[in-house]
N, C-alpha and C positions, 0 to 999 in steps of 0.2 A: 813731402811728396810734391810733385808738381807734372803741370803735364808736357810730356814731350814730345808728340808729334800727333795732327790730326791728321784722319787716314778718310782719304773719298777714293770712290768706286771710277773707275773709267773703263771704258770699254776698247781704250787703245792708250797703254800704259806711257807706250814711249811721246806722243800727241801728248797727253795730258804734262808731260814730267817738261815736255819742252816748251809749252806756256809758262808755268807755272816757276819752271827754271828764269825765263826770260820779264815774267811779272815781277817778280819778289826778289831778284838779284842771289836764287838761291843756288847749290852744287847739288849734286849727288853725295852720299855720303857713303856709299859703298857704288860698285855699276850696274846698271840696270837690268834686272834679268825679265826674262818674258815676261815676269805678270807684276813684278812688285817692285818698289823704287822710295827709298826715305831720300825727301831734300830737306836739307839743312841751313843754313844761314852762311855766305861765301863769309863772312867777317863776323865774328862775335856770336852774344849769344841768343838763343831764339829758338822757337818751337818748330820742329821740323813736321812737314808736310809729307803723309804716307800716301801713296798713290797706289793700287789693289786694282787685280783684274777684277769685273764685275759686270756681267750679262744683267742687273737688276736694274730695271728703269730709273729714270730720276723723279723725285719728287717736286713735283709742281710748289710747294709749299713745303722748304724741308725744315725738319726740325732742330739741326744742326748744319752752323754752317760760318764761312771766313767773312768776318768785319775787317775790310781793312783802311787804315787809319792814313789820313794824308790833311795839307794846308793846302792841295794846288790839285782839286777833285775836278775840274774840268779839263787838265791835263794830264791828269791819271787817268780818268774814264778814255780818254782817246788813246793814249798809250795803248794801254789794254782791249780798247777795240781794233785798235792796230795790228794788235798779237795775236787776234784772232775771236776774241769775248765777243759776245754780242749783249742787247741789252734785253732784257730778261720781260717777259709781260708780264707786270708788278700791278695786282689792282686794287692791292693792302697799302698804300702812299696813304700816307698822314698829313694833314696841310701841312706845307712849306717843310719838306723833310730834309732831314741832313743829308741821307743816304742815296745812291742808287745802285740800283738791284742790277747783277750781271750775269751772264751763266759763261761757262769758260767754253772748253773746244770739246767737251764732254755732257755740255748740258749742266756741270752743278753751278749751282746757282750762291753768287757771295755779294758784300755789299759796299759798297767804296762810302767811306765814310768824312764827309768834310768837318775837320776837327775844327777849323775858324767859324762855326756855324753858332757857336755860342751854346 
């Protein structure tokens, strides 16, 4: 078993898929219909991303959520603010933390992860 795709809620299906397309360098793996959209990895292999209509607010502090892993976190974080992320009010920060906390075009909230951080 393994897992194959984590599914978040957005309240504007096609908004979310085209972050989230233009973050992660991912495709569509079928095309997008009103409410529902899996992105996949444009090259190799990788846990695709479900994207679900969803009226349910986001969670301030979720329980599930994307770490994602980079060596060049101050130019990922800007990318991705670029795209449209903004930065999340984090007031769970650990001294001198690897991560920062972001919420997409959607409000869900993920974490850019500086893997040089030891």
């Amino acid at each position: 078993m393994h897992i194959g795709s984590v599914v978040m809620g957005a309240s504007d299906v096609r908004r979310a898929a085209g972050f989230w397309k233009a973050a992660l360098g991912y495709v569509e793996r079928e095309p997008l219909t009103g409410d529902w959209v899996v992105l996949v990895p444009a090259e190799g292999p990788g846990p695709g991303v479900s994207l679900g209509r969803s009226d349910v607010p986001v969670q301030e502090v979720p329980r599930i959520h994307l770490d994602l892993y980079t060596e060049e976190q101050d130019a990922e974080v800007a990318r991705l603010l670029a795209l449209g992320a903004v930065r999340a009010d984090w007031k769970l920060y650990p001294p001198d933390p690897d991560f920062v906390v972001l919420a997409d075009t959607e409000g869900n909230r993920f974490c850019v992860i500086d893997t040089t951080h030891g």
